[in-house]
C-alpha positions, 0 to 999 in steps of 0.5 A, a space after each residue: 461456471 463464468 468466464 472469470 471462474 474459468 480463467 482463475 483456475 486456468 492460471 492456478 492449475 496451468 500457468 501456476 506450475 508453468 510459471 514456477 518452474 519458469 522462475 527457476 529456470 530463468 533466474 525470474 525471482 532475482 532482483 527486488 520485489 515490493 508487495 503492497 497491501 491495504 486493508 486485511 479484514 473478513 468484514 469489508 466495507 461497501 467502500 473497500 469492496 467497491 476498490 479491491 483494496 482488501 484480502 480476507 485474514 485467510 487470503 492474507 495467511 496464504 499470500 504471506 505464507 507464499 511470499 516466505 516461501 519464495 522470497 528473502 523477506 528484507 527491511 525496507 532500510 536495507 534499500 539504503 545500505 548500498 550493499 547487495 541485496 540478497 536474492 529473490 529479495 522482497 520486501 512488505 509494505 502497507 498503505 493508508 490507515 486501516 484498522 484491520 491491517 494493524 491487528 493482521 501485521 501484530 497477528 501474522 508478521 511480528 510473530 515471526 518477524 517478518 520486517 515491514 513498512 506502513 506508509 501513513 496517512 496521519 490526517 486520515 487517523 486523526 480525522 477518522 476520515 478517508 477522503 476518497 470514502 468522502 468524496 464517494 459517500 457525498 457524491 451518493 448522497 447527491 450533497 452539493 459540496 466542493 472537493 477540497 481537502 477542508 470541502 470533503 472533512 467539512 461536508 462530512 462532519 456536517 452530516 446529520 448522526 444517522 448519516 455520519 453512522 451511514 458514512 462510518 459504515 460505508 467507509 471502514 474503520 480507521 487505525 486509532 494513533 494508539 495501535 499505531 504508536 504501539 506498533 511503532 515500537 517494534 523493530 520490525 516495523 517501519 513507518 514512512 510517508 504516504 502523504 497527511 491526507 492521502 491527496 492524489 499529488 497532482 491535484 496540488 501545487 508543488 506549493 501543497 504537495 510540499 506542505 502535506 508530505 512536510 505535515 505528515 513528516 513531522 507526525 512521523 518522528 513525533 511519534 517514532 524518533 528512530 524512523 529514518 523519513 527516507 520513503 515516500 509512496 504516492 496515493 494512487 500511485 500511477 506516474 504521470 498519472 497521479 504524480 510526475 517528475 516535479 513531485 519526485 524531485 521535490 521529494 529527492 531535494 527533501 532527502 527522500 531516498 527511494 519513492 514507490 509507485 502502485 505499478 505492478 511491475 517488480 525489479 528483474 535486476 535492482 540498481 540502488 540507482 533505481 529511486 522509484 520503485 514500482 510494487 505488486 497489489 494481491 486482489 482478494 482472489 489471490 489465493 492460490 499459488 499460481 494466481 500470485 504467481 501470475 500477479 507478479 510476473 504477468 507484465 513481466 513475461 507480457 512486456 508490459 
């Protein structure tokens, strides 16, 4: 058995139970929790394995399933009423443009209606092009190219069939306008803003962070009049990192009201106050009770 094996039923025979009858001792579960997930397929691409951003459509049921369970399942508007929020609040949302995560939110969410949010990429749905799958391929490739936004879709629409084939595959199938505006009808489905192309913000000037998150503002309420614009989740999502202070005051001056980070961190006690807000990733090993028990509470009890 290989230490990763080893550890993983460490923390869901042991740690699991522990941590969930810590949580009810202690009060852990108050406050606010954000789960994030991408994409939800049983074929993932080379691309998706390679960033852990995917679960199985079973791992999905469990964490789910899991998540009702322990959790009050809110809409993310609620995070605008300013009134109390209901304990052991959480709330679902999604990121980029996967194909696999609109049919796993029409098969296993809407249902039941559980509430969620999918923060998109509309540059990503219109081009069939993930940048970060772009970048990767043509670097594999060894192809000379730059990478820009304009660098990277160019590089790959110049790519000879077999290899644009090659790259599809690679890369994963992107969510086509059509499910998204037949998921956007749905009450329970709200659609918020990750940026048109899914650019890493501190890449940018504030000049061109300010025009990409205004583009795919406006590909939103074209297509969901009722959406309220209030949400915006960075690419990559670390502070500091990925994104700092201007782009979070840019986005509060714009009328943004509450921003998401990838931390894995949640709220112990939510302050409406609180405008950036940190969210919980599953891996796809996280299958059991006592592994997610884990994901969410680990900094937490670590103090980190």
């Amino acid at each position: 058995m290989t230490k990763m094996n080893r550890l993983a039923r460490f923390i869901t025979n042991v740690l699991g139970p522990f941590l969930n009858k810590v949580s009810r001792i202690f009060r852990l579960n108050d406050g606010l929790t954000v789960f994030l997930f991408h994409e939800v397929t049983d074929d993932p691409s080379e691309f998706l394995k390679s960033t852990g951003m995917w679960v199985s459509t079973r791992t999905f049921q469990l964490q789910v399933d899991w998540i009702l369970r322990n959790f009050t399942v809110i809409p993310i508007i609620d995070l605008t009423s300013k009134q109390e929020l209901p304990r052991n609040s959480a709330i679902i949302t999604f990121d980029d443009s996967w194909a696999g995560m609109i049919q796993a939110i029409e098969k296993y969410l809407l249902p039941r209606e559980v509430p969620v949010c999918l923060f998109l990429n509309f540059g990503t749905i219109d081009r069939r092009i993930d940048l970060v799958a772009a970048e990767r391929f043509l670097e594999a490739q060894k192809l000379e190219t730059k990478f820009g936004v304009e660098d990277l879709l160019d590089g790959i629409d110049k790519l000879p069939d077999t290899k644009y084939r090659e790259f599809l595959k690679f890369q994963g199938p992107i969510a086509d306008i059509e499910s998204i505006r037949k998921i956007a009808l749905n009450s329970n489905v709200e659609i918020s803003n990750h940026s048109f192309h899914h650019n890493d913000a501190i890449k940018l000037t504030i000049e061109e962070f300010l025009s990409d998150f205004q583009k795919n503002e406006l590909c939103i309420r074209n297509l969901k009049a009722s959406g309220s614009g209030n949400f915006f989740a960075f690419p990559f999502g670390t502070p500091g990192l990925n994104f700092d202070e201007r782009h979070l005051k840019m986005l509060y001056d714009k009328g943004v009201q509450y921003c998401f980070s990838g931390t894995s961190h949640r709220i112990k006690t939510f302050q409406f106050s609180q405008r950036l807000i940190p969210r919980i990733h599953f891996s796809p090993i996280d299958c059991s009770s006592g592994n997610m028990w884990w994901a969410c509470y680990k900094n937490q009890i670590l103090k980190r």
